[in-house]
C-alpha positions in Angstrom: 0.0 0.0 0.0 3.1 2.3 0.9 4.5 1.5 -2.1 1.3 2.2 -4.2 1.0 5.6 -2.5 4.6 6.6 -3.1 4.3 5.8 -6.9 1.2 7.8 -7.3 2.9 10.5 -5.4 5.7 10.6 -7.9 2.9 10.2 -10.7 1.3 12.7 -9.9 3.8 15.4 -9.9 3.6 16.2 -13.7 0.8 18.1 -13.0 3.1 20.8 -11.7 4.7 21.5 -15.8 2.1 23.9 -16.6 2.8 26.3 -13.6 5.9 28.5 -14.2 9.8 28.3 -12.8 8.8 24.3 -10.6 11.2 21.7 -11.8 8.9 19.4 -14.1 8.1 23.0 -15.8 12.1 23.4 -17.0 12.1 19.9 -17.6 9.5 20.6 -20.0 11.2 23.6 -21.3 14.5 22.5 -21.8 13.6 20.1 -24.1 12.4 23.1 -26.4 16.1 24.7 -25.6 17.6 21.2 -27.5 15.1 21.2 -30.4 15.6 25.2 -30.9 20.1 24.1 -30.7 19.2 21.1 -33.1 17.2 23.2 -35.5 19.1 26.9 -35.4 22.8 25.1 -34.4 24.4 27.1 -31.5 23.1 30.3 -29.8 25.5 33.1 -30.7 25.4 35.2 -27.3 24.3 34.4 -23.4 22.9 37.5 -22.3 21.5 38.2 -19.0 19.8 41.7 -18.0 18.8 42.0 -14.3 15.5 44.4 -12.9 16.7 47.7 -11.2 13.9 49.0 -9.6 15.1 51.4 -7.3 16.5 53.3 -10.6 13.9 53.0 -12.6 12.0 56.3 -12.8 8.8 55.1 -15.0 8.3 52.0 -12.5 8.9 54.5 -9.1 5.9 56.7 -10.4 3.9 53.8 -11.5 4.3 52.3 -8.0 3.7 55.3 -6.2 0.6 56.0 -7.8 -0.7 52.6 -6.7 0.3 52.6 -3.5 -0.6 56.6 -2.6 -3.8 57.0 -5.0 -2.6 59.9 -6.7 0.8 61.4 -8.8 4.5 61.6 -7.5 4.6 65.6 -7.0 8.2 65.9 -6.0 10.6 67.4 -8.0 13.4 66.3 -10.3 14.1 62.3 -11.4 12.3 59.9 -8.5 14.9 57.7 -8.7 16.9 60.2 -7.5 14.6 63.0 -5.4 12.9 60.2 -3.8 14.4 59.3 -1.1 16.0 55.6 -0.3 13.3 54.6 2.0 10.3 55.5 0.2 11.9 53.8 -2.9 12.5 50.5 -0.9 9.3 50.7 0.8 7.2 51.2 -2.7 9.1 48.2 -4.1 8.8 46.0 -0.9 5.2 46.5 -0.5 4.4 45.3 -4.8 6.4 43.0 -5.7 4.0 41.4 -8.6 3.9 44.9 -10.2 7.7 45.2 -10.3 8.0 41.4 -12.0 5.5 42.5 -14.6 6.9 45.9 -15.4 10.3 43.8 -15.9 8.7 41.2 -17.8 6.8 43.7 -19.9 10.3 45.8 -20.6 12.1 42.5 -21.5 9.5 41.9 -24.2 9.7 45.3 -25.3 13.5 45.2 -25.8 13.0 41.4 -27.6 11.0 43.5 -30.2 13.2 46.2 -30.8 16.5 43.9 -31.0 14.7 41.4 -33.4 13.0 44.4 -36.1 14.6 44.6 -39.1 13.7 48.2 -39.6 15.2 49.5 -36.2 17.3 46.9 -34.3 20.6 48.5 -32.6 22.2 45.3 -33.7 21.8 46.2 -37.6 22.8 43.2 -39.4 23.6 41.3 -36.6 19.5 41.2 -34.9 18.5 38.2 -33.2 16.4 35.2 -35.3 15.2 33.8 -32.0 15.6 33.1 -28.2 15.3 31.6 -25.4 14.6 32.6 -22.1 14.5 32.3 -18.3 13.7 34.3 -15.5 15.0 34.1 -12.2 15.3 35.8 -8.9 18.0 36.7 -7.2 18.3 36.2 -3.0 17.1 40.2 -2.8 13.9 39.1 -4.7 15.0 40.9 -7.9 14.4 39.2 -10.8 16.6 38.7 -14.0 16.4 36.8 -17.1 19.0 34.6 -18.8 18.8 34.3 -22.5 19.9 32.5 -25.3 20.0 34.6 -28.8 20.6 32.8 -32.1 21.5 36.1 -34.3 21.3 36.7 -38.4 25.0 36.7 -39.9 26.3 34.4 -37.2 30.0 33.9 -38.4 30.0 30.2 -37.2 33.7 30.1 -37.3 35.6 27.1 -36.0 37.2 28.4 -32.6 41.0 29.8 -33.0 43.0 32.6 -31.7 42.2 34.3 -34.8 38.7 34.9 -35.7 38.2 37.9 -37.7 34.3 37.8 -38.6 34.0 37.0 -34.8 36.3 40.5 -33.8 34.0 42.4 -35.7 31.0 40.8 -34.2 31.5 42.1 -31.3 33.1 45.6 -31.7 29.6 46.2 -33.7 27.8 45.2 -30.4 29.9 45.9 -27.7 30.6 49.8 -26.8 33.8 50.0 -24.9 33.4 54.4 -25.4 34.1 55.6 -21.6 31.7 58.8 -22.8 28.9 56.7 -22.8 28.9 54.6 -19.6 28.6 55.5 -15.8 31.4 54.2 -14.7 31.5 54.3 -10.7 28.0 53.0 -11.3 28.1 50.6 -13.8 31.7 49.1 -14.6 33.2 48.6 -11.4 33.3 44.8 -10.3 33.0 44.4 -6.8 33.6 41.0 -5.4 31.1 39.1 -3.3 30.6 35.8 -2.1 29.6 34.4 -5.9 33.2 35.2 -6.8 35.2 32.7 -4.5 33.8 29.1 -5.1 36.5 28.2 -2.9 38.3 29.2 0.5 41.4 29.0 -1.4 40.2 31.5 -4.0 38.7 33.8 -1.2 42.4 33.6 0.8 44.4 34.7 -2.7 41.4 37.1 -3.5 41.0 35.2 -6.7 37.6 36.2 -8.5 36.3 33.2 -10.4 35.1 35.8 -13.0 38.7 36.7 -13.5 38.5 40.3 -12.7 40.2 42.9 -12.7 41.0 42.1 -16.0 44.2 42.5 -18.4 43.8 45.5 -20.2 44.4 45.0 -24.2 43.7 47.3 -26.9 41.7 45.4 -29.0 39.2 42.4 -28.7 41.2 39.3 -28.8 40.1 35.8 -28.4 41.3 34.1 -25.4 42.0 30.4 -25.6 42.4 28.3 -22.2 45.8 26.6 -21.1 46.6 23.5 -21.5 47.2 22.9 -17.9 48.9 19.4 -18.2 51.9 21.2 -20.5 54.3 22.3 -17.8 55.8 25.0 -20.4 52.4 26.6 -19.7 52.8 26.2 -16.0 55.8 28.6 -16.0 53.9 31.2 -18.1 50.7 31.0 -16.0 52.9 31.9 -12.5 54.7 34.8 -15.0 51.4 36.1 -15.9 50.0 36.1 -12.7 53.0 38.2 -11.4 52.7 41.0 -14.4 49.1 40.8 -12.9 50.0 41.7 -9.7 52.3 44.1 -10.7 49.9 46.0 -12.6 47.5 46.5 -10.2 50.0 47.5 -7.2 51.9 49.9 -9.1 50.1 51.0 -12.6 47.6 53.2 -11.3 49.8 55.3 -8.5 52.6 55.4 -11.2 50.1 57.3 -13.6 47.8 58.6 -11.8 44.3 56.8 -12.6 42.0 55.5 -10.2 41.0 51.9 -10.3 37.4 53.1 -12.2 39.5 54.5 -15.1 41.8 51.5 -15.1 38.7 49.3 -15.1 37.5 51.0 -18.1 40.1 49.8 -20.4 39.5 46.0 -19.3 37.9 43.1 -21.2 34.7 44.3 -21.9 35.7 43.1 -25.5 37.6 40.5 -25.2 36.0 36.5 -25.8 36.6 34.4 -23.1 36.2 30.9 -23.9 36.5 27.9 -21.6 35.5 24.4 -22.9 36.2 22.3 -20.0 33.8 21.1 -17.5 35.7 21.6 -14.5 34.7 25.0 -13.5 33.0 27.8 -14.3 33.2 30.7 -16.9 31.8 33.6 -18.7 31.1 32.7 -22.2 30.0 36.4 -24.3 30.6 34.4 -27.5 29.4 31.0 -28.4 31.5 29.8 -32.2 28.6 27.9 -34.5 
């Protein structure tokens, strides 16, 4: 009878495919992610864009509006007049309006990137995608996507891969004029970056930052760990590393925001072992 029960338990449990983000719904889903790999080949970029509520000026006047029956009638930006409690109190308090304003902003920007007419990747828009939304432990959601785009280069993976280069320079805006840098581009380490105690003691990011600064996009192919030639230039590397970052920016003067500027925003990493984690901006067809 125990037994019986347990089976129709486990059964039963498929039910739960048709309700968004339980385990039997991925299941489902990631099935469509190998038909869409066997029918388009490989997706050309991971991309992953992540809510900002407190920032978001449209969603701060939407919320207060719901929350206070009438118009935000302070002055300036809200995401910048209002202050931090009210912000974090207005998000806390509707948490299903901020997921569908996200939701609703990532379909917007799936429209615009796929257009012919007036994509900002020109040649380059997206065909399809795939994606997944998460939330992060602050509740925040973001979504992870998979984009197969038109004029893929699908070129086998090398250290030199023209069509590849210029695939991302056309994408990928490295222009310090045009970013927020204290805001935006500096890296600051948390407890996602050190899988291991080790790492944490050597202060070893797993994401590899800061990284080496290089002045054009260069693909990046892993070491061969078991050569022991390589072994010697890994330790020689790590030193010019260290070197850099104790005396480079005192010697000329730059803070570590500017120095951060000129770091692998476009470079390719590419990692195809199993045995750790990496970021992955360019998948080869």
């Amino acid at each position: 009878m125990t037994s019986y029960r347990d089976n129709m338990i486990e059964r039963n449990l498929s039910f739960l495919k048709s309700i968004p983000n339980s385990v039997q719904y991925w299941m489902s889903r990631k099935k469509d992610v190998f038909v869409m790999i066997r029918q388009l080949g490989k997706p050309t970029i991971f991309l992953t864009l992540s809510a900002n509520e407190y920032s978001w000026s449209d969603l701060l006047r939407l919320l207060y509006r719901l929350e206070m029956g009438k118009e935000w009638a302070g002055e300036g930006d809200p995401a910048t007049s209002m202050s931090s409690d009210l912000r974090t109190t207005l998000v806390n308090e509707d948490p299903v309006t901020c997921c569908l304003y996200f939701n609703k902003l990532i379909d917007t920007i799936m429209f615009l990137l796929k257009s012919k007419s007036y994509s900002p990747f020109g040649r380059y828009r997206f065909i399809d995608y795939f994606k997944r939304i998460e939330f992060q432990q602050r509740g925040s959601p973001h979504a992870h996507m998979l984009l197969w785009l038109a004029a893929d280069p699908k070129e086998p993976v090398d250290e030199k891969m023209p069509a590849t280069g210029r695939l991302i320079d056309s994408l990928i805006s490295v222009d310090r004029d045009h970013i927020e840098q204290e805001k935006l581009q500096t890296h600051k380490h948390t407890f996602t970056c050190y899988k291991r105690a080790k790492d944490e003691q050597n202060k070893r990011c797993r994401f590899g930052a800061p990284f080496w600064p290089m002045e054009r996009t260069m693909v990046l192919l892993p070491i061969t760990k078991n050569v022991r030639a390589t072994r010697g230039e890994q330790k020689r590397w790590l030193f010019l590393l260290s070197a850099l970052l104790l005396f480079f920016p005192g010697d000329h003067n730059w803070t570590s925001s500017e120095l951060g500027g000129l770091f692998s925003r476009r470079e390719i990493f590419l990692h195809v072992g199993v045995d750790r984690s990496s970021t992955i901006i360019y998948l080869p067809g």
